[in-house]
VOTITI-500719 format. One line per 3 residues: number of its first residue (from 1); their letters; for each residue y, x, z of N, C-alpha, C. Coordinates in steps of 0.05 Angstrom, whole numbers, plus 32768, in hexadecimal, padded with zeros to 4 digits. Layout:
BEGIN
NUM	A	Y:X:Z:Y:X:Z:Y:X:Z  ...
// end
This chain:
BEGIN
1	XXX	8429:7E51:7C53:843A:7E3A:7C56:844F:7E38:7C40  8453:7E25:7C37:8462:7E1E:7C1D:8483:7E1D:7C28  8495:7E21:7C1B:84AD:7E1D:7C26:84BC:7DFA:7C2E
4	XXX	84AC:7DEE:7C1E:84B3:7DC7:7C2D:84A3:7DC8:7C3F  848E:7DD6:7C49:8483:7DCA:7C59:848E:7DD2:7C77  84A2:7DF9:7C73:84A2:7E07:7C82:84BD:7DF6:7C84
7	XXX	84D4:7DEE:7C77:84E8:7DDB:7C77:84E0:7DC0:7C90  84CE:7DB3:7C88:84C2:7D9E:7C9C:84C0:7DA8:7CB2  84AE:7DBB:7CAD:84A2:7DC7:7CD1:84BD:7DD0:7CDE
10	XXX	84D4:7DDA:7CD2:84EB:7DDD:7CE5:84FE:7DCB:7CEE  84FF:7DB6:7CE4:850E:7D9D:7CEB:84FC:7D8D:7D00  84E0:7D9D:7D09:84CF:7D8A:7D18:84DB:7D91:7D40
13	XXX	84EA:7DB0:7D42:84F0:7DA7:7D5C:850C:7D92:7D5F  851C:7D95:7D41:852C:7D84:7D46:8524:7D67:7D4E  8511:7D5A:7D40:8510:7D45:7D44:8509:7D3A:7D61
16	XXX	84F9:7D52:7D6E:84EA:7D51:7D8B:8508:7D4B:7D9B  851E:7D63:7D9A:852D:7D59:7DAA:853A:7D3E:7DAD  853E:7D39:7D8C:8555:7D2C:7D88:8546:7D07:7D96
19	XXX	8525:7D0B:7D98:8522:7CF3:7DA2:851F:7CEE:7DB5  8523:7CFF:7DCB:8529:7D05:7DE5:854F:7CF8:7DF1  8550:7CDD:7E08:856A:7CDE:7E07:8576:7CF0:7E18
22	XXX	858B:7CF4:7E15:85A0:7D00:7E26:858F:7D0E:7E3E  858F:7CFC:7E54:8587:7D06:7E6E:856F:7D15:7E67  855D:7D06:7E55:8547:7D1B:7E59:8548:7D3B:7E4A
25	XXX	8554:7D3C:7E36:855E:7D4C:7E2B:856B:7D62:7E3F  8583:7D57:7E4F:8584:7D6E:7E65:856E:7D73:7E76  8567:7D63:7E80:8550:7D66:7E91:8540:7D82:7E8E
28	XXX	8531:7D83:7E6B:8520:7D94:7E61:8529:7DA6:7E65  8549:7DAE:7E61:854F:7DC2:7E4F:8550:7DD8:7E72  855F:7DC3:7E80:8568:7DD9:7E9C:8548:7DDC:7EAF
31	XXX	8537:7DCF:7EA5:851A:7DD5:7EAF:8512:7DED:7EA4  8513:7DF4:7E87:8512:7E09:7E7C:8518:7E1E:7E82  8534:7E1B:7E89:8534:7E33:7E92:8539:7E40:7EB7
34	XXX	8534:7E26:7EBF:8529:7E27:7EE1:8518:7E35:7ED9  84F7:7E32:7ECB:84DD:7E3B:7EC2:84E1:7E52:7EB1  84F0:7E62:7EA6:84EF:7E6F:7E95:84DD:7E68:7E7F
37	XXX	84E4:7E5D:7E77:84D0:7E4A:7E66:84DF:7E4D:7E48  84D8:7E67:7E39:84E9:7E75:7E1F:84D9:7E63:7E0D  84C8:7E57:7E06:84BF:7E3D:7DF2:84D2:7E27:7DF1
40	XXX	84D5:7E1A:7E00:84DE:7E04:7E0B:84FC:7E10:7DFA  850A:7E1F:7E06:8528:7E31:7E00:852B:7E3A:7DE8  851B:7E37:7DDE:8516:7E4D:7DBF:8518:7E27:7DAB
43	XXX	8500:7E1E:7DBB:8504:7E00:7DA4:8519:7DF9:7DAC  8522:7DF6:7DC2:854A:7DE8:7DBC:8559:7DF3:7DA8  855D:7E0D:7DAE:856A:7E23:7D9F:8569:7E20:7D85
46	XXX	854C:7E20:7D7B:8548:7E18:7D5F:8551:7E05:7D5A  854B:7DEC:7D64:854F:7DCC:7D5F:856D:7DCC:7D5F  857E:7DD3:7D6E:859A:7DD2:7D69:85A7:7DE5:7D57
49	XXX	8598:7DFE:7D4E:85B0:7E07:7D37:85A4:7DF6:7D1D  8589:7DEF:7D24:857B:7DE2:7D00:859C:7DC7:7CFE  8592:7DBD:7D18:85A3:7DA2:7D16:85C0:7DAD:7D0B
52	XXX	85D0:7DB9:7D15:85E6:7DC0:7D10:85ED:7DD8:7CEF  85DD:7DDE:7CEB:85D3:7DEC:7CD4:85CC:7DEF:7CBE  85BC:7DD4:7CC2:85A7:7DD6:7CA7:8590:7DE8:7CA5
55	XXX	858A:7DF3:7C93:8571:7E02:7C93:8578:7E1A:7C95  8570:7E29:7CA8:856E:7E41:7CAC:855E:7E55:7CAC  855B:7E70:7C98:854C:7E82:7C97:8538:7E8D:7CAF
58	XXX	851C:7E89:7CAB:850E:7E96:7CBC:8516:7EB0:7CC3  852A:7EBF:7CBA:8534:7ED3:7CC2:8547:7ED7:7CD3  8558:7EC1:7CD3:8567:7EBD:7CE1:8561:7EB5:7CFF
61	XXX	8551:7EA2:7CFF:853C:7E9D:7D16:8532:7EB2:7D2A  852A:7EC2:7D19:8522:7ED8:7D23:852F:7EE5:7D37  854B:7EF2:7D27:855A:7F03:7D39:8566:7EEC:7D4D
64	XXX	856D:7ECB:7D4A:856E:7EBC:7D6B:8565:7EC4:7D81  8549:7EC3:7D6F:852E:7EC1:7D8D:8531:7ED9:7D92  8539:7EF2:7D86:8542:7F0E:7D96:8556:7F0D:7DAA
67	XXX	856A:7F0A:7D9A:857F:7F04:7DAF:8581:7EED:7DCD  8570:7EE0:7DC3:856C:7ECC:7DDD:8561:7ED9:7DED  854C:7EE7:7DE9:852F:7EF7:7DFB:853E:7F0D:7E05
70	XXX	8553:7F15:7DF5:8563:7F30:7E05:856D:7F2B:7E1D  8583:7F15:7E13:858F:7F12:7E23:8581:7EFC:7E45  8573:7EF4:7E3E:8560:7EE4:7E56:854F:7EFC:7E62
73	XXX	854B:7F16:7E56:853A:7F27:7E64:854D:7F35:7E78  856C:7F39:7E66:8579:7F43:7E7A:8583:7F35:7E9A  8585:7F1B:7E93:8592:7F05:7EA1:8579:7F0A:7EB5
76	XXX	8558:7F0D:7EAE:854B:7F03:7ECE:8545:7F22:7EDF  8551:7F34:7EC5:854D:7F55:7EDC:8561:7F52:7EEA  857D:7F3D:7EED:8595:7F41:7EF2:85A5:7F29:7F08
79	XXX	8585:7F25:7F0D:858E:7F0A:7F19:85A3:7EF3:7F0C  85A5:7EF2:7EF2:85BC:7EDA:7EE7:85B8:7EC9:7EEC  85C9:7EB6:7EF2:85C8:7E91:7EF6:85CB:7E8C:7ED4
82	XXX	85B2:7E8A:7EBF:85B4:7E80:7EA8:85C1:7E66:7E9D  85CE:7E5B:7EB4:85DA:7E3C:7EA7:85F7:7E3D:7EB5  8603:7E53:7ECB:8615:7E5C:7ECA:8618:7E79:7ECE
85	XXX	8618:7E8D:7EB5:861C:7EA2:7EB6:8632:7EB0:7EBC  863D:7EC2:7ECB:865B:7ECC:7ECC:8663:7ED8:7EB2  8679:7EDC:7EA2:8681:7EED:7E8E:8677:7F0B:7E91
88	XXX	867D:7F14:7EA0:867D:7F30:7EAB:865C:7F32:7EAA  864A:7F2B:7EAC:862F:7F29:7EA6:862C:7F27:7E8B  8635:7F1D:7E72:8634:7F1B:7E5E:8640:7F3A:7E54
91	XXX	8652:7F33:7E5D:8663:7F57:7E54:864B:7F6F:7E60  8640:7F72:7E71:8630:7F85:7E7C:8619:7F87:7E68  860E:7F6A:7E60:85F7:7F6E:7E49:85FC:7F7F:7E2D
94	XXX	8613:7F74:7E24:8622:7F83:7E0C:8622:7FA0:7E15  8631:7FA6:7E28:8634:7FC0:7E2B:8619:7FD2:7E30  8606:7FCA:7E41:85E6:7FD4:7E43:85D4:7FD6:7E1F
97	XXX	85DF:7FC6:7E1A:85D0:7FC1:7DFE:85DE:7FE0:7DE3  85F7:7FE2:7DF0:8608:7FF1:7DE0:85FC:8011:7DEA  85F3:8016:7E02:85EF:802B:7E1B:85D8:8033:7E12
100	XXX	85C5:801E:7E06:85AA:8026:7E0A:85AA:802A:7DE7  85BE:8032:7DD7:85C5:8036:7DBB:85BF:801F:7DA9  85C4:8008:7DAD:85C4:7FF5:7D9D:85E1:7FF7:7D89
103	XXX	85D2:7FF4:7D6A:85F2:7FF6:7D55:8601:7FD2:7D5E  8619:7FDD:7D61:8628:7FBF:7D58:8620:7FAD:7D48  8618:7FB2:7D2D:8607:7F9A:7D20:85EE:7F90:7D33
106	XXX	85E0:7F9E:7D3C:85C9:7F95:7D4F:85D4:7F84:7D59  85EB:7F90:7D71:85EF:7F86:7D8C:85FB:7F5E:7D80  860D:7F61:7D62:8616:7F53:7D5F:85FA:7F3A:7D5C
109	XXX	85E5:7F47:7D52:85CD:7F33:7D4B:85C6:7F1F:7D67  85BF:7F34:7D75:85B3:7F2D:7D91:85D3:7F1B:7D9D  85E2:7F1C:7D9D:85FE:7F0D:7DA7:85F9:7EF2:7D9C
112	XXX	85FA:7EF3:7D80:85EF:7ECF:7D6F:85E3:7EC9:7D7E  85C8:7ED7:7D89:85B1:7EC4:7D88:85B7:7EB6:7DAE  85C5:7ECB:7DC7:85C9:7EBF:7DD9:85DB:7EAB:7DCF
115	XXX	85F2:7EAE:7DBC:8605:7E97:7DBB:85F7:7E78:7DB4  85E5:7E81:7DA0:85CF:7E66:7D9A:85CB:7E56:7DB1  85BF:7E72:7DBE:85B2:7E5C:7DE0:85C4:7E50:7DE9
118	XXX	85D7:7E57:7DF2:85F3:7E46:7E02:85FA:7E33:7DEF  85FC:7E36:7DD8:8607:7E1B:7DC6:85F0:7E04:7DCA  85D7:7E07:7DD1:85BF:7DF6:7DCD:85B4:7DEC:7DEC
121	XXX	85C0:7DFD:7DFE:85C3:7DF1:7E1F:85DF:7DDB:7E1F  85EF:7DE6:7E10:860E:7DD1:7E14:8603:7DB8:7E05  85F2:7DB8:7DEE:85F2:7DA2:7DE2:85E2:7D8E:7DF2
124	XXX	85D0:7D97:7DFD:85B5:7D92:7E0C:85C6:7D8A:7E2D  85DB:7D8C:7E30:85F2:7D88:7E4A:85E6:7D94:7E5C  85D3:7DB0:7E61:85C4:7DBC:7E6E:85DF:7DD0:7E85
127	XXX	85FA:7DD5:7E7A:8606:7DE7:7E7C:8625:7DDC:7E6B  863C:7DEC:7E76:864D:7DE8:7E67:865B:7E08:7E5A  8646:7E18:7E66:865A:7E2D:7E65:864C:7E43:7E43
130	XXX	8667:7E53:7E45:8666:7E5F:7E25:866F:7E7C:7E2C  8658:7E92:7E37:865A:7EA1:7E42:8661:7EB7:7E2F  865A:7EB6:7E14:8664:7EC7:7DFE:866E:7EC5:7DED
133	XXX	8688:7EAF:7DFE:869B:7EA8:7DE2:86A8:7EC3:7DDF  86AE:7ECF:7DE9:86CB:7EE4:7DF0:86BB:7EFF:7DE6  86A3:7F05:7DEB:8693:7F24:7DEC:868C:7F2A:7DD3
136	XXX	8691:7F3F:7DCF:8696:7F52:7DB5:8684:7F67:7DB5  8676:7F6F:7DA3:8667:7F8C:7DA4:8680:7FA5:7DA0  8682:7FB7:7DA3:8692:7FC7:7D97:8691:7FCF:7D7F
139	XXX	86AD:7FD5:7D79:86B1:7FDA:7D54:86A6:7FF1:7D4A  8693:7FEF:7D3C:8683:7FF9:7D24:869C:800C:7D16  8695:802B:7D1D:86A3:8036:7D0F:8699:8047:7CF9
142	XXX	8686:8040:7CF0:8672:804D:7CE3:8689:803B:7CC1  868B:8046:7CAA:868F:803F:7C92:8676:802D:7C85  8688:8012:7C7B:8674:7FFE:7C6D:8661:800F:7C5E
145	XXX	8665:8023:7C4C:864C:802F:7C38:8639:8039:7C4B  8646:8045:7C67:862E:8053:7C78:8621:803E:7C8C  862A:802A:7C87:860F:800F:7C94:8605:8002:7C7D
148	XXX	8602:8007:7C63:85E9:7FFE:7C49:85E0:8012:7C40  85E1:8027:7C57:85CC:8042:7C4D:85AE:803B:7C39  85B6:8044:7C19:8599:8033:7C11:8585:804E:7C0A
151	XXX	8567:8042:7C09:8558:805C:7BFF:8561:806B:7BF0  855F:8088:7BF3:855D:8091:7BD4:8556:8097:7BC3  8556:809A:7BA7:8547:8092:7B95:8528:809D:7B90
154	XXX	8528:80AC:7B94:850E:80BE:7B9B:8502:80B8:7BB0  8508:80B3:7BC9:84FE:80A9:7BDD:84EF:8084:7BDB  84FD:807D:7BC5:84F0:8063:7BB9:84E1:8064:7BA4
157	XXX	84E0:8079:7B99:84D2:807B:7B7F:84AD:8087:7B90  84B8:809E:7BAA:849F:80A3:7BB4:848F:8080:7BC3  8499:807B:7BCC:8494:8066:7BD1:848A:804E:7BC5
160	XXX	8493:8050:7BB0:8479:803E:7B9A:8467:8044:7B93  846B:805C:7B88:8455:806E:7B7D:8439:8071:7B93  8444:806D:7BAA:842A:8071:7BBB:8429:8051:7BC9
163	XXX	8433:8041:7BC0:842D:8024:7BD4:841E:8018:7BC7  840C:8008:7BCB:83FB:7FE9:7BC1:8401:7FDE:7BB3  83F5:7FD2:7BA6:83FF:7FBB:7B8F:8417:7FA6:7BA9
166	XXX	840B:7F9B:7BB1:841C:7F83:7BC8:843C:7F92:7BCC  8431:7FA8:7BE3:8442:7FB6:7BE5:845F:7FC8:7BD9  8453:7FCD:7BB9:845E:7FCF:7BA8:8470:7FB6:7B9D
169	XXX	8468:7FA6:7B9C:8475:7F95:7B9A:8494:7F85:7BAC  8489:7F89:7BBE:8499:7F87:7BDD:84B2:7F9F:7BD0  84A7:7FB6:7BCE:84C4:7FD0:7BC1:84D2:7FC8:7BB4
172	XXX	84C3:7FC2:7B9C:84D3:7FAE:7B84:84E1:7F9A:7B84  84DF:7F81:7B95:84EF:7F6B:7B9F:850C:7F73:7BAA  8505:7F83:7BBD:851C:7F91:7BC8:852D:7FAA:7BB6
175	XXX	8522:7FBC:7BB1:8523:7FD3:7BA5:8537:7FD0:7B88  852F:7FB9:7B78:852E:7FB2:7B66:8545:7F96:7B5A  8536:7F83:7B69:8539:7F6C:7B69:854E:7F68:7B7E
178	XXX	854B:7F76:7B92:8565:7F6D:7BA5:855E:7F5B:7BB5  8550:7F52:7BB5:854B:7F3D:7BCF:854D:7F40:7BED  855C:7F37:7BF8:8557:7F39:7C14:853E:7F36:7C24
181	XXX	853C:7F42:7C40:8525:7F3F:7C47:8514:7F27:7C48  851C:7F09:7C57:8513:7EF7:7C59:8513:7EE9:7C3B  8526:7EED:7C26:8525:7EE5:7C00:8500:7EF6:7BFB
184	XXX	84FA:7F0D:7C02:84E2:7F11:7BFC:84CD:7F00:7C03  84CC:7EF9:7C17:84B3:7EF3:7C2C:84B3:7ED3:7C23  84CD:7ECD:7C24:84C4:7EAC:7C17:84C0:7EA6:7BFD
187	XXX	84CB:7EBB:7BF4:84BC:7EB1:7BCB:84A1:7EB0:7BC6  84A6:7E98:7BB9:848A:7E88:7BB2:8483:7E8B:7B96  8469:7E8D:7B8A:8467:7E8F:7B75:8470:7E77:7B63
190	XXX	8470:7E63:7B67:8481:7E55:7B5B:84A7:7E52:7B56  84AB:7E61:7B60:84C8:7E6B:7B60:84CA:7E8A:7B48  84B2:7E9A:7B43:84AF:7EAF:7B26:84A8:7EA5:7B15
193	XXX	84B5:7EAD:7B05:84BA:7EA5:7AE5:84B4:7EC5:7ADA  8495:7EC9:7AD3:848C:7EE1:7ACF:8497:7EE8:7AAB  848F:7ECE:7A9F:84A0:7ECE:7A81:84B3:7ECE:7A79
196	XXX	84C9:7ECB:7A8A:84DF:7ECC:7A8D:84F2:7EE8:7A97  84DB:7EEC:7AAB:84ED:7F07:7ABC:84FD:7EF4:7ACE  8501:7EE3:7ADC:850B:7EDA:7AE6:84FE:7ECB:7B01
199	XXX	8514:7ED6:7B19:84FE:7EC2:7B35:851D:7EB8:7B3B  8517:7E9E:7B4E:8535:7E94:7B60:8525:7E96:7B75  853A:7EA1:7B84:8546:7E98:7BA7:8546:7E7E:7BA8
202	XXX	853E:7E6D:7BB3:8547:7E4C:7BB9:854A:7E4E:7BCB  854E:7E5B:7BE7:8560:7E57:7BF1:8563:7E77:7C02  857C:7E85:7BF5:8584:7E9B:7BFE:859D:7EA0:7C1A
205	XXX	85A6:7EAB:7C24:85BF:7EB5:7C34:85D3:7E9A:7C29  85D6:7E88:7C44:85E7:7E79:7C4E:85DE:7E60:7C2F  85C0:7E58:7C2F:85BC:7E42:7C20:85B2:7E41:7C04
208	XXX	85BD:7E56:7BF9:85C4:7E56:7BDA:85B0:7E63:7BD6  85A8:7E56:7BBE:8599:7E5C:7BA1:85A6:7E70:7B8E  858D:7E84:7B84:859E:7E91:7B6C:8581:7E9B:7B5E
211	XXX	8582:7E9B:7B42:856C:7EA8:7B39:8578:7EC8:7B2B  8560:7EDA:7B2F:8563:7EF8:7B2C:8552:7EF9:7B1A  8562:7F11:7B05:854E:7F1D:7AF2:853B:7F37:7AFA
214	XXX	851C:7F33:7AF7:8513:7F4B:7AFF:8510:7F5E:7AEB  8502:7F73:7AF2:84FB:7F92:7AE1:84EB:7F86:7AD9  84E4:7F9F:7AC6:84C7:7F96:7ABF:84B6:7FA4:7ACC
217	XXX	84B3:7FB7:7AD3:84A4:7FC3:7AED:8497:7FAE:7B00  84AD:7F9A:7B02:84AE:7F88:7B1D:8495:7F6C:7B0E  84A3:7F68:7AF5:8490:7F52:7AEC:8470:7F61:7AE4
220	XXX	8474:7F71:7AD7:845B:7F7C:7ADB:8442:7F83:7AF5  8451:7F86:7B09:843D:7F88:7B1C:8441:7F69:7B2B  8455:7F57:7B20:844D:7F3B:7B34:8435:7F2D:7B1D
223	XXX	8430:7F35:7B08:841C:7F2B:7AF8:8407:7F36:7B00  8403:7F52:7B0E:83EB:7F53:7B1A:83D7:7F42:7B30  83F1:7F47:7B3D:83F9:7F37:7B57:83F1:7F18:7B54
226	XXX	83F6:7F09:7B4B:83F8:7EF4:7B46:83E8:7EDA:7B5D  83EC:7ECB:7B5C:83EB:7EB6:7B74:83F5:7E9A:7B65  83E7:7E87:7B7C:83EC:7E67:7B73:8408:7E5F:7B77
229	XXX	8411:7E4F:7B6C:842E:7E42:7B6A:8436:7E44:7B8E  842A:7E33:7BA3:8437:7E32:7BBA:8435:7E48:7BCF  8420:7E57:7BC3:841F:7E70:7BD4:8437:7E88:7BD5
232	XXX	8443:7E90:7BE6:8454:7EA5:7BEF:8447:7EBE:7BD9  8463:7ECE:7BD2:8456:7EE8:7BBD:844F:7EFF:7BCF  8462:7EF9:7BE5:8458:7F13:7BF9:8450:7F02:7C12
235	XXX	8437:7F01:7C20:8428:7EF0:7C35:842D:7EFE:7C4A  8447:7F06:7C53:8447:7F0F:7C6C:846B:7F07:7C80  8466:7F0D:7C92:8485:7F00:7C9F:8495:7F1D:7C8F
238	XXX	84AA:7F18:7C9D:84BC:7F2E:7C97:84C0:7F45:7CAB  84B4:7F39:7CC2:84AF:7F53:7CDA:84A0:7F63:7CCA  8483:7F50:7CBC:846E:7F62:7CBA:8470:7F7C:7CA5
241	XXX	847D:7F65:7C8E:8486:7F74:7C78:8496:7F8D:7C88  84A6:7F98:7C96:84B8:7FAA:7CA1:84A4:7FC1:7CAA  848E:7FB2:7CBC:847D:7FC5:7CC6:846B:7FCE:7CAF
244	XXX	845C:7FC5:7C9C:8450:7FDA:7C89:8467:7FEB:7C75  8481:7FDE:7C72:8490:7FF1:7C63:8493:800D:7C7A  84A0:800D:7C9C:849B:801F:7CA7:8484:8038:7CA3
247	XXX	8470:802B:7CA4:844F:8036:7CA8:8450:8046:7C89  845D:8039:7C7A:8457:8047:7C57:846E:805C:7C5B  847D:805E:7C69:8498:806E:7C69:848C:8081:7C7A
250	XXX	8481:8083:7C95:8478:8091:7CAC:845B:80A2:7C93  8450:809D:7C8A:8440:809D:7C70:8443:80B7:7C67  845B:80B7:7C54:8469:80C4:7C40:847F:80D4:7C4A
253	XXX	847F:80D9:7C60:8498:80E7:7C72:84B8:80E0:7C63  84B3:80C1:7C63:84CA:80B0:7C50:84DF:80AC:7C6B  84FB:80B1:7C72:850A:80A4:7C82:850C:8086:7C82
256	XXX	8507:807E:7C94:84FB:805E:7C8D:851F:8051:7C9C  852A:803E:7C86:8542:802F:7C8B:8541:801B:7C8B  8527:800A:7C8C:852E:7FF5:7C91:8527:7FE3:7C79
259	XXX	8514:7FC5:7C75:8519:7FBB:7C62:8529:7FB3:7C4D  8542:7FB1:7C54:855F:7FAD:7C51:8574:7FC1:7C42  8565:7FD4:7C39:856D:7FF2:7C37:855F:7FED:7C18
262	XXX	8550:7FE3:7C13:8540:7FDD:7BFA:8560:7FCA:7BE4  8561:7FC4:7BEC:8579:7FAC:7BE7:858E:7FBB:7BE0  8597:7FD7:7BF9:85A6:7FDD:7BF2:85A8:7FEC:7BDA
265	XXX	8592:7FF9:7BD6:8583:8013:7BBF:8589:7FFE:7B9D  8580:7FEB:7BA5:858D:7FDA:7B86:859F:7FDC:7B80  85B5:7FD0:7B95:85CF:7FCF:7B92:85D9:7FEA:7B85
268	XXX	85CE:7FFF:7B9B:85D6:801B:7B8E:85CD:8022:7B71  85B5:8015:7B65:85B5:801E:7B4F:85BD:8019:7B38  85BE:7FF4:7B41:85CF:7FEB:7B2E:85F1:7FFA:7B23
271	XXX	85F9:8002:7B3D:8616:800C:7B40:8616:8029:7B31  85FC:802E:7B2B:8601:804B:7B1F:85FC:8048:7B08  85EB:8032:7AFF:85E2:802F:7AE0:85FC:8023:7AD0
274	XXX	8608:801F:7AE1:862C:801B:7AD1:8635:7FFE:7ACD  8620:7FEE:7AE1:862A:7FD7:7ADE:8646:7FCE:7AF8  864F:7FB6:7AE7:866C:7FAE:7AF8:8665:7F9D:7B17
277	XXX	8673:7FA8:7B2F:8670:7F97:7B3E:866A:7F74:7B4A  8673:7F66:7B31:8669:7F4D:7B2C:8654:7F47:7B29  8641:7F61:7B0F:8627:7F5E:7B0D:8614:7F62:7B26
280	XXX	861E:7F74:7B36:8613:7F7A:7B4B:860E:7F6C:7B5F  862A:7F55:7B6B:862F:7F44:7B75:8617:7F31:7B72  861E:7F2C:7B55:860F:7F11:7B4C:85EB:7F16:7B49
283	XXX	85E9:7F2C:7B4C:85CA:7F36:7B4C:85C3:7F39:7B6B  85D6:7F3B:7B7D:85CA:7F3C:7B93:85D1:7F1C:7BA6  85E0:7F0F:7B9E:85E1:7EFB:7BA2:85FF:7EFA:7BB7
286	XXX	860B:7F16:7BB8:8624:7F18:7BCF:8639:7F04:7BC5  8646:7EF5:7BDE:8650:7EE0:7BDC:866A:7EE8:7BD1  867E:7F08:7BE0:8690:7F12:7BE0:8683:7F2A:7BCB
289	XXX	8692:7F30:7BB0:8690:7F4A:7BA1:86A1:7F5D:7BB3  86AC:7F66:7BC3:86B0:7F7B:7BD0:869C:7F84:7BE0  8687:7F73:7BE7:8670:7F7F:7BF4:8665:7F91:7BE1
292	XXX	865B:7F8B:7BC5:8659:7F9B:7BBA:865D:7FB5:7BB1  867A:7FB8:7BBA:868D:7FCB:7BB0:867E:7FE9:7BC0  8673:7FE0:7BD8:866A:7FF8:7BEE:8646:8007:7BDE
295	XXX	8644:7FFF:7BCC:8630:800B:7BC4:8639:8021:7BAD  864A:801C:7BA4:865D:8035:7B8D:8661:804F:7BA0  8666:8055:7BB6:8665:8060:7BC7:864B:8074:7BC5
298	XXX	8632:8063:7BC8:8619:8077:7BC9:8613:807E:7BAE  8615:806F:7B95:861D:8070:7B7E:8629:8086:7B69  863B:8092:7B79:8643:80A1:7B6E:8640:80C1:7B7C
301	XXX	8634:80C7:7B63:8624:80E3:7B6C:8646:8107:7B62  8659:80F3:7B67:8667:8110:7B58:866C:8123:7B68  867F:8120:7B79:8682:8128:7B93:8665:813F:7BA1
304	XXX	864E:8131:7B9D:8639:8143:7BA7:8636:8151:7B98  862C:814B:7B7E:862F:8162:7B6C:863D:8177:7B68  8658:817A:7B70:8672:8189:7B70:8667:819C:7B84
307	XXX	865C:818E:7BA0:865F:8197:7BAB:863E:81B3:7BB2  8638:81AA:7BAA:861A:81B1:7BA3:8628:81D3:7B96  8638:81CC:7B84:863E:81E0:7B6C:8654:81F7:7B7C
310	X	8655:81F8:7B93:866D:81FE:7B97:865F:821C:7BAC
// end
């Protein structure tokens, strides 16, 4: 699927609702979830953040429909009234979610995606209530550098050395290139510029476009690689992509962190090859250069060394 087309296809539950009036519009929505009817809930959901939004990353999507499914699985073990939930039921989910070792970034993912649902029942006049305005995961006391834990360098270097051409590639995007997970999965070959060294994001984290310079490692194996203008460079979702990086990690007795951890490993290397946080910034596309700043951290090897020696 091409990215205008995948653009179209997501504006298509908007349009379903939006030609639905009023009454019937509630109608659906509190039928839905009389029926437990998570299709039906999932196209509102979508249809009202696209509407309110704009275009939103298939990734983003993703962790919704988690968070929705969490929280509706807990609501029917728990007997909830889903269109008037008590607070204290919302608070109980957070806290179960925290119990059963969910990190705060998680819990915070899964929190969006119930908040989605309630914003897309209110619009839908299914409900008036906003059961997680107030609920908080607990504070993350873990240090920003120790939540962008990135590979390390050897642990990525084994890792190419034994992955697939495709797959290899997939390292390199991330590894390399910096791309975020869902920036992989949607680049199209018409978005690489193999003569150039050069691919764009057209549409990256919160909208924006940016084009990245690759390695040459990286252009060299997308020239193997190679594919028609509208075809995707990596043909897989970004779940899937996650699960063969796992499987290559479980492989290689590699600690597997996560696609996202690839990203971070650039950052880190860039930060050691002595470039300025700006460049880093602007290579990874971070909106704020202090995000950056947390990769100097893994970056800097003195301290271990010292300590190594001691």
């Amino acid at each position: 699927m091409t990215l205008d087309v995948y653009r179209q296809d997501q504006l298509a539950p908007v349009r379903q609702w939006l030609a639905l009036q009023p009454e019937e519009r509630r109608r659906r929505a509190v039928a839905a979830v009389a029926e437990q009817d998570r299709a039906t809930l999932w196209s509102l959901l979508e249809a009202h953040h696209t509407r309110t939004h704009g275009h939103v990353s298939s990734e983003t999507l993703r962790k919704y429909r988690s968070g929705m499914n969490a929280w509706l699985n807990f609501a029917g073990s728990n007997a909830v009234n889903v269109l008037h939930p008590e607070v204290e039921h919302a608070d109980l989910w957070v806290r179960e979610l925290e119990a059963a070792g969910k990190k705060p970034s998680s819990v915070g993912v899964l929190l969006a995606g119930a908040r989605a649902l309630y914003a897309s029942l209110r619009w839908a006049r299914a409900t008036r209530e906003d059961p997680f305005s107030d609920v908080k995961p607990r504070k993350d006391q873990r240090r920003a550098w120790d939540k962008r834990q990135p590979y390390p360098e050897d642990d990525l270097k084994r890792l190419i050395e034994a992955a697939p051409l495709e797959m290899r590639v997939l390292l390199r995007l991330g590894g390399a290139a910096g791309l975020r997970a869902s920036e992989i999965t949607a680049l199209c070959w018409k978005d690489v510029d193999l003569n150039g060294g050069v691919l764009t994001v057209q549409r990256g984290k919160g909208g924006k476009s940016r084009r990245v310079l690759m390695s040459a490692s990286l252009v060299s194996d997308l020239r193997q690689l190679n594919g028609p203008p509208a075809q995707a460079v990596i043909g897989r979702t970004t779940e899937a992509a996650r699960q063969r990086l796992k499987t290559l990690c479980k492989q290689l007795d590699v600690t597997y962190l996560g696609l996202h951890a690839l990203r971070h490993a650039a950052g880190t290397r860039l930060i050691r090859a002595g470039f300025q946080l700006q460049d880093v910034a602007e290579h990874l596309g971070h909106s704020d250069i202090q995000t950056a700043r947390t990769y100097g951290k893994w970056a800097d090897d003195r301290l271990k060394e010292h300590l190594r020696g001691q």
